[in-house]
C-alpha positions as a Markdown table, in Angstrom:
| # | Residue | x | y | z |
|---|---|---|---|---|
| 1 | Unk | 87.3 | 154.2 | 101.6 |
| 2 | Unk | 84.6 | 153.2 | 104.4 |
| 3 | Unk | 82.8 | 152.1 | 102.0 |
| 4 | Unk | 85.4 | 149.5 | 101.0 |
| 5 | Unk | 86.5 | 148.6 | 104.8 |
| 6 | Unk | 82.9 | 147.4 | 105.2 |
| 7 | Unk | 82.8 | 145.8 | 102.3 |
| 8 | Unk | 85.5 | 143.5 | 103.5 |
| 9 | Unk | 84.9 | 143.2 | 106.9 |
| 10 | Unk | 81.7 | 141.8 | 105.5 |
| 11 | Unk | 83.4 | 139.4 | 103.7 |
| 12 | Unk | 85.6 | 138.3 | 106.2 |
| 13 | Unk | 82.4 | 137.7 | 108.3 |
| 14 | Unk | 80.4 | 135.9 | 105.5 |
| 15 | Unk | 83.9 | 133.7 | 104.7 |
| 16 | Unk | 83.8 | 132.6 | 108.8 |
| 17 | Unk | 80.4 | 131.9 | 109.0 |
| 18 | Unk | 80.3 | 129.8 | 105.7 |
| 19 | Unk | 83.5 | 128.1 | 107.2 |
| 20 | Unk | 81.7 | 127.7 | 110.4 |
| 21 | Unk | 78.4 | 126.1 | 108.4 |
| 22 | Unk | 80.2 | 123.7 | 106.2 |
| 23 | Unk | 82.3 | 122.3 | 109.5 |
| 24 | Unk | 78.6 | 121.9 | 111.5 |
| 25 | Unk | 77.2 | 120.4 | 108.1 |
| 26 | Unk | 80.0 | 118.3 | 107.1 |
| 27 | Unk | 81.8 | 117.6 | 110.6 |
| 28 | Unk | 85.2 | 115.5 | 110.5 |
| 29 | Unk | 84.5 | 111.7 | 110.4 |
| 30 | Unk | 87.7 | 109.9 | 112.3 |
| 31 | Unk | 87.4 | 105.9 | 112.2 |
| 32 | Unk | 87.4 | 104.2 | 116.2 |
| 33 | Unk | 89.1 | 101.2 | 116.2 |
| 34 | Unk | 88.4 | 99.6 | 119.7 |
| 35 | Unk | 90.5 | 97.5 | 121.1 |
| 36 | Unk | 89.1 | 94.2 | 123.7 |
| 37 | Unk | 90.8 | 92.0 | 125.1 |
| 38 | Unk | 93.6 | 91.1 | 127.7 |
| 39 | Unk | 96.7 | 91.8 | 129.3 |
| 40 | Unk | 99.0 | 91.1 | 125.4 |
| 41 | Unk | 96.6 | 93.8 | 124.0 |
| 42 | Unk | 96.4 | 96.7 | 126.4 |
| 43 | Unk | 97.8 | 100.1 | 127.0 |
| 44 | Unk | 100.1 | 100.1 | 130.1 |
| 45 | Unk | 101.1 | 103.4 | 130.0 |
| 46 | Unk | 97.5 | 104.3 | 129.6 |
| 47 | Unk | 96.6 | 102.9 | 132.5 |
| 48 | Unk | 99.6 | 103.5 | 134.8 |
| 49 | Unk | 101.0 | 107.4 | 135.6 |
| 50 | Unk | 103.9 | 106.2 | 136.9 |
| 51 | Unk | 104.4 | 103.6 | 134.1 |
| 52 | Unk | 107.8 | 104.5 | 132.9 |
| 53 | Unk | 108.7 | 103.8 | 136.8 |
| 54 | Unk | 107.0 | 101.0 | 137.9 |
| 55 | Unk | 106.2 | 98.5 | 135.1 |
| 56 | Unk | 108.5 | 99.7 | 132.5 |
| 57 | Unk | 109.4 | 97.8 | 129.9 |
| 58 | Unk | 106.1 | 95.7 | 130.6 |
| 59 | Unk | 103.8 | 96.1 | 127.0 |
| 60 | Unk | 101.4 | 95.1 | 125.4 |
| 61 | Unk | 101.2 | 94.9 | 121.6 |
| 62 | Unk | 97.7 | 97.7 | 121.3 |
| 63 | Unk | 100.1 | 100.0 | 123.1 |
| 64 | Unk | 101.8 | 100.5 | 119.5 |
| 65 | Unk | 99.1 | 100.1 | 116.8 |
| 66 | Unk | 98.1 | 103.9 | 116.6 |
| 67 | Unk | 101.1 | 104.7 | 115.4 |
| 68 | Unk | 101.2 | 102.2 | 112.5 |
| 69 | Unk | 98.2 | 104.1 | 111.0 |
| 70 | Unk | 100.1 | 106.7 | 108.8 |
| 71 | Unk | 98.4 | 108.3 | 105.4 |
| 72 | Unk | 99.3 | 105.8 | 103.6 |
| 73 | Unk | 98.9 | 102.9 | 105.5 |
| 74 | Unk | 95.0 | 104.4 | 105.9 |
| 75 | Unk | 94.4 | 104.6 | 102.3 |
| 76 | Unk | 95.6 | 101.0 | 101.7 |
| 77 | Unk | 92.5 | 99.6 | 104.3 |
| 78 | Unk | 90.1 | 101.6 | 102.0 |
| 79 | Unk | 87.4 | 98.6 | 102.1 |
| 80 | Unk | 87.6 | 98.9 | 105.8 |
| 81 | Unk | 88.5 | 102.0 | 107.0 |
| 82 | Unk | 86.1 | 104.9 | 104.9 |
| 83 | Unk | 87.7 | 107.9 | 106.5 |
| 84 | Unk | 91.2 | 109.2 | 106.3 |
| 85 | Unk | 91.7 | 109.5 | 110.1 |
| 86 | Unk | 92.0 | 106.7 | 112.9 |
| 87 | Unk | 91.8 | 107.0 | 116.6 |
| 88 | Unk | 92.8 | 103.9 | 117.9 |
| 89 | Unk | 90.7 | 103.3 | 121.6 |
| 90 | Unk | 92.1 | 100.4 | 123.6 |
| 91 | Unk | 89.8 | 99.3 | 125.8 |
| 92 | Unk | 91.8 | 96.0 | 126.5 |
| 93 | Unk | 92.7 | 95.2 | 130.3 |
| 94 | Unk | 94.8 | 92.6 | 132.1 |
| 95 | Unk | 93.5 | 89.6 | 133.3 |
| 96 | Unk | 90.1 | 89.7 | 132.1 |
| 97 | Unk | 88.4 | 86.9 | 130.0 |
| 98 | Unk | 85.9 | 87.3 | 127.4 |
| 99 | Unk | 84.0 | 86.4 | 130.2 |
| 100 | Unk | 84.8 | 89.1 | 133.2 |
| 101 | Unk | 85.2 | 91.7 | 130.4 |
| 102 | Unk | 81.5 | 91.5 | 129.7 |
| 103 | Unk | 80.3 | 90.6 | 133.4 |
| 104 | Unk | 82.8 | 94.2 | 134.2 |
| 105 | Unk | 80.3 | 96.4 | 132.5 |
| 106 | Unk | 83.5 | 97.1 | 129.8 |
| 107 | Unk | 81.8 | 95.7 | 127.0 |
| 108 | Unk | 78.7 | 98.1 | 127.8 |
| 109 | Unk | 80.6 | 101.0 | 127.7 |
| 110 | Unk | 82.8 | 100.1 | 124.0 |
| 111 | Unk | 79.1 | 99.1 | 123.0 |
| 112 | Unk | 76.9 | 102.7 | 123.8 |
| 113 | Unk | 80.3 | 104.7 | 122.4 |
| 114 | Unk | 80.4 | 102.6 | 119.3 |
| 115 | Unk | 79.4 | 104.5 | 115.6 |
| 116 | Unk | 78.9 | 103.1 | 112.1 |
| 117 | Unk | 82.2 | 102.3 | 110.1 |
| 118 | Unk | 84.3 | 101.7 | 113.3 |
| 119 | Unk | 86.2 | 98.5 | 113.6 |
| 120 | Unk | 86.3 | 96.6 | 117.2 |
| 121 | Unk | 89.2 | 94.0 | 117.4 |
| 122 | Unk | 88.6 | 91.1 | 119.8 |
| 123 | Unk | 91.6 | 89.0 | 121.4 |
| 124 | Unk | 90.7 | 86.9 | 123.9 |
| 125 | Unk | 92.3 | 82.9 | 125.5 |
| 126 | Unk | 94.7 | 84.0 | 127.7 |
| 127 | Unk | 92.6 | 84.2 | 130.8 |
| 128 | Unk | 89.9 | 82.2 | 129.8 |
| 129 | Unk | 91.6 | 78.8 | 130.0 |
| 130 | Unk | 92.3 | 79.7 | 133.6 |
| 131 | Unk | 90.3 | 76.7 | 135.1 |
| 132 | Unk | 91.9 | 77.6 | 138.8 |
| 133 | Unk | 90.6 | 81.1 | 139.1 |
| 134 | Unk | 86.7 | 81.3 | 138.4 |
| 135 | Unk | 85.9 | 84.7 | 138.1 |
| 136 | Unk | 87.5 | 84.3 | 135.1 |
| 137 | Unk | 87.0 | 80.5 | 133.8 |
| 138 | Unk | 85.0 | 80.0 | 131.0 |
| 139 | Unk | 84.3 | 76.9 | 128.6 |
| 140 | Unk | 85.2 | 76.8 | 125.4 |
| 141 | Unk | 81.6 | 76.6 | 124.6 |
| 142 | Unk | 80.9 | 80.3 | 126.6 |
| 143 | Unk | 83.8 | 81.3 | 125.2 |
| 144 | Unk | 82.3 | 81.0 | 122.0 |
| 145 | Unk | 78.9 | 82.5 | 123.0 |
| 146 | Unk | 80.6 | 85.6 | 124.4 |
| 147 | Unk | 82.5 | 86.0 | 121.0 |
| 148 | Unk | 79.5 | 85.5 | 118.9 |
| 149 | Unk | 78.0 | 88.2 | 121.6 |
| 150 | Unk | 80.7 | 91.2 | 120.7 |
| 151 | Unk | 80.6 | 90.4 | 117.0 |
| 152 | Unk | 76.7 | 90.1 | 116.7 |
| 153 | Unk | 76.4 | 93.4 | 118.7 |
| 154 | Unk | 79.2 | 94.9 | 117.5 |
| 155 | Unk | 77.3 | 94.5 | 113.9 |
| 156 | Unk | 74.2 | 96.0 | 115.6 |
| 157 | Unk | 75.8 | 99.4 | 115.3 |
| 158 | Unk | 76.9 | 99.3 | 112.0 |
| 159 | Unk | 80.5 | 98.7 | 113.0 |
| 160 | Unk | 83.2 | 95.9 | 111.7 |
| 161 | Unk | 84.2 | 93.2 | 113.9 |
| 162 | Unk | 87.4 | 91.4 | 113.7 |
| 163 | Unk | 88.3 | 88.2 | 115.5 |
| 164 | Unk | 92.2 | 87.9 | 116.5 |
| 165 | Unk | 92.9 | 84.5 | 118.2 |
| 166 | Unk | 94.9 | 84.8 | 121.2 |
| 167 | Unk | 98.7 | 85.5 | 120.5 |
| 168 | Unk | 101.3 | 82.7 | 121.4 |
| 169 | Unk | 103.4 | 82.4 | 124.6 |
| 170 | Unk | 107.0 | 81.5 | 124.5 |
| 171 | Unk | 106.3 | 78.0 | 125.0 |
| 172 | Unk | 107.4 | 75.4 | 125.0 |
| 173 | Unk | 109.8 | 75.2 | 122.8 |
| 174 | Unk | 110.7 | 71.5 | 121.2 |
| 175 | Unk | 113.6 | 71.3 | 118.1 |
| 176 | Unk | 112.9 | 75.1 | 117.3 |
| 177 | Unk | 109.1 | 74.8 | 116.9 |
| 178 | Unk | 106.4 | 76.3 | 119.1 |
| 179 | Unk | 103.7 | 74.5 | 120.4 |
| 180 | Unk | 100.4 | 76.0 | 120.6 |
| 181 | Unk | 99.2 | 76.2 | 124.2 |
| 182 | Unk | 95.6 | 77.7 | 123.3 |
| 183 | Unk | 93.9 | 74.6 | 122.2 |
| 184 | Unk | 90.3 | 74.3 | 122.3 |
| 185 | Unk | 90.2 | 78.6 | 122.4 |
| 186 | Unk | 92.5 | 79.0 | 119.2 |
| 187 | Unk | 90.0 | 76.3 | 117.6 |
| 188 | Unk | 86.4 | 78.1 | 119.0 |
| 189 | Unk | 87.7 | 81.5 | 117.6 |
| 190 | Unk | 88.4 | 80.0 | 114.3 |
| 191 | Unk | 85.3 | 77.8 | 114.1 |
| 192 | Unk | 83.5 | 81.3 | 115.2 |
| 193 | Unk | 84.7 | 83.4 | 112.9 |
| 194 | Unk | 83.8 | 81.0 | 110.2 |
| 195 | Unk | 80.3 | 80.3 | 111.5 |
| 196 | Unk | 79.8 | 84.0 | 111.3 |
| 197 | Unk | 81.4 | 84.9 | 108.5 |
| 198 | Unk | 83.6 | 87.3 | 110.2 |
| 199 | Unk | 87.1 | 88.6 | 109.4 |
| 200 | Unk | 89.4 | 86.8 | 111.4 |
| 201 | Unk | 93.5 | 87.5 | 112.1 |
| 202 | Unk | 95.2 | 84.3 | 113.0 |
| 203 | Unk | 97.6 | 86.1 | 115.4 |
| 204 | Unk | 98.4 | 82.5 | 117.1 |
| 205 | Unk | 99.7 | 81.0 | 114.0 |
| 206 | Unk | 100.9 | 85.0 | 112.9 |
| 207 | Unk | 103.1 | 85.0 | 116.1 |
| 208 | Unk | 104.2 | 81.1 | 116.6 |
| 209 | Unk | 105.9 | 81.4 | 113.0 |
| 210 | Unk | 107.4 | 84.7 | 113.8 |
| 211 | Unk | 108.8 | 83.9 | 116.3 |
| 212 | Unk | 110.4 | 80.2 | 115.5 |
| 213 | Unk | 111.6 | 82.4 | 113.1 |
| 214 | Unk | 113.9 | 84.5 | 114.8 |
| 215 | Unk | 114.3 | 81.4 | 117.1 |
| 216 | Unk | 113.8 | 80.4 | 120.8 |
| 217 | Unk | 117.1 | 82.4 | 122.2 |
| 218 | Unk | 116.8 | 85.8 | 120.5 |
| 219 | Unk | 112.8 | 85.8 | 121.0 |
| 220 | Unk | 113.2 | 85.2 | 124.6 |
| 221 | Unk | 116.0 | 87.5 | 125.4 |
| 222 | Unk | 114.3 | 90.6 | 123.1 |
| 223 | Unk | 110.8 | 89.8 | 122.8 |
| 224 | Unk | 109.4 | 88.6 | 126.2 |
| 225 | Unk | 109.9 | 89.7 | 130.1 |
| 226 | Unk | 112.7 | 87.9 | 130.3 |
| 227 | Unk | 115.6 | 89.6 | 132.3 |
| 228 | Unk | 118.7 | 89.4 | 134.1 |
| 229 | Unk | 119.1 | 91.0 | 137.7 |
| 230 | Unk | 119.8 | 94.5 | 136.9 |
| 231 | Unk | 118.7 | 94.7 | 133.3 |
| 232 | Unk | 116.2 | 97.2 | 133.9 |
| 233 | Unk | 115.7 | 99.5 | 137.1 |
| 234 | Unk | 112.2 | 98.4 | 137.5 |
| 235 | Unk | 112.9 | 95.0 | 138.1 |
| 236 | Unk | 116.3 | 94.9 | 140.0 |
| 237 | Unk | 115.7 | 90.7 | 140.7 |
| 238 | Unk | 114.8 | 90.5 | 137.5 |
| 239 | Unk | 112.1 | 88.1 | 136.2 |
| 240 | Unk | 110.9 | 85.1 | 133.8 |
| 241 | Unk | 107.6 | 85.4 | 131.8 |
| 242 | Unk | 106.8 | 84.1 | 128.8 |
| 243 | Unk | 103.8 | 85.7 | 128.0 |
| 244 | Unk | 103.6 | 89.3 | 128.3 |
| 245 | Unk | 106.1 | 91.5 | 126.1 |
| 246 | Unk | 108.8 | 94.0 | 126.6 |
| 247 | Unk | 108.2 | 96.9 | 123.8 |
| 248 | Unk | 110.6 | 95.5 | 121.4 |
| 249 | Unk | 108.0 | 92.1 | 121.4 |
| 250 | Unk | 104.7 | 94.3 | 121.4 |
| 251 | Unk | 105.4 | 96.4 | 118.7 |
| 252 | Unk | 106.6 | 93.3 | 116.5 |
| 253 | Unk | 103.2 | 92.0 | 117.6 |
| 254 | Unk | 101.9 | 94.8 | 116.1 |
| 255 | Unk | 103.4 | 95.5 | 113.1 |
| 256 | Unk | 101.7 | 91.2 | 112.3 |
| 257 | Unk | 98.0 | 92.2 | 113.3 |
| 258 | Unk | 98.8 | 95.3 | 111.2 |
| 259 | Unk | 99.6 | 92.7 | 108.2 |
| 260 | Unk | 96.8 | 90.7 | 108.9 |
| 261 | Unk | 94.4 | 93.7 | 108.9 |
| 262 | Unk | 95.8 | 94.5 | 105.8 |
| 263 | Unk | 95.1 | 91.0 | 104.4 |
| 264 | Unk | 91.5 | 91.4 | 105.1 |
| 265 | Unk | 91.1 | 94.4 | 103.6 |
| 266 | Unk | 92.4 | 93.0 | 100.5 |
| 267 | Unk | 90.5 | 89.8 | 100.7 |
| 268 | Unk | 87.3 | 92.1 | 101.2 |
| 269 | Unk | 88.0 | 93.8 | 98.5 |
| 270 | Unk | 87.7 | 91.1 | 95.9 |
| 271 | Unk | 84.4 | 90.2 | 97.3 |
């Protein structure tokens, strides 16, 4: 009978330590996807305890990608994404250019946490137009520079760059179509992307055909932080502003870079 009991305590300690081995040996690989970019990409609730409120329903569109990545969803970006977990880490921040995100010390601190096989996703144009506040202000010739900068480094460390161009603003709006207010920047992240050979998402164009779409009245009223007096608690004078989203806009936002993630996947895939 003693004989036996030590027999299988033994066994018990031989099956933990052989567990313990084969987790130091072959450790769970999760896939970062980082997230840079500006005020339409970033995490408000990450950022603000008191979110719910303050800023409430203020949101931006990497607020909801994590939970896009189900099982499924993971195994269909097989080309990209080699592992069957996803931690999405959104690094985007308001207000910031490609320009002040790098001057900020941000990009420094995405670049030394960066591993092999991760993916960094890179919208910027909102702020970088912003000829009347400098800190931000950058040509669309630096503008270019910076971007060649993330996805040059970025492939340094083995990971996967992907270029969004900067999604659309509510305006303005002329017989139901959208015009597209990032000009030279929507061109220099295309023209990049191709220079580089890098996978690009065409969220501009993605967006502006969304939402012409579902037309100029519903997108305002659902999409954007646009509100009446009362509508929310959080804004009791309401407010007008056609570019940032309320959570119903972001996570449509989402749902098209998912799409167009998925495209590239597929188109590097046949390569």
């Amino acid at each position: 009978m003693k004989t036996t009991r030590n027999s299988i305590l033994i066994f018990a300690a031989l099956t933990l330590l052989s567990a313990g081995l084969m987790s130091f040996v072959f450790p769970q690989k999760v896939t970062k996807i980082y997230l840079i970019g500006d005020s339409t990409m970033m995490d408000y609730d990450k950022y603000r305890e008191d979110y719910k409120t303050s800023i409430y329903p203020l949101s931006g569109w990497g607020q909801y990608f994590q939970e896009l990545f189900d099982a499924e969803t993971i195994a269909s970006l097989g080309t990209l994404i080699k592992t069957d977990s996803v931690l999405v880490d959104n690094r985007a921040i308001g207000g910031r250019s490609t320009r002040s995100f790098f001057e900020e010390g941000r990009w420094a601190k995405v670049y030394n946490d960066l591993q092999a096989g991760d993916l960094v996703m890179i919208q910027f144009g909102h702020n970088d137009a912003t000829l009347e506040r400098p800190l931000r202000y950058v040509t669309p010739a630096a503008y270019k520079e910076f971007i060649r900068l993330y996805v040059n480094q970025t492939r340094e460390k083995g990971a996967i760059p992907i270029v969004i161009t900067p999604v659309s603003r509510n305006e303005p709006w002329k017989d139901g179509r959208l015009e597209n207010l990032h000009g030279d920047y929507y061109t220099a992240a295309v023209e990049v992307s191709e220079e580089l050979e890098v996978a690009m998402i065409d969220l501009t164009m993605r967006s502006m055909e969304f939402f012409e779409e579902k037309g100029e009245e519903y997108v305002t009223a659902n999409y954007f932080m646009n509100m009446k007096p009362g509508q929310y608690p959080n804004y009791p004078d309401g407010k007008e502003d056609n570019t940032h989203f309320v959570t119903e806009g972001a996570k449509e936002v989402a749902k098209l870079v998912m799409r167009g993630l998925l495209e590239q996947n597929l188109a590097e895939s046949k390569k």
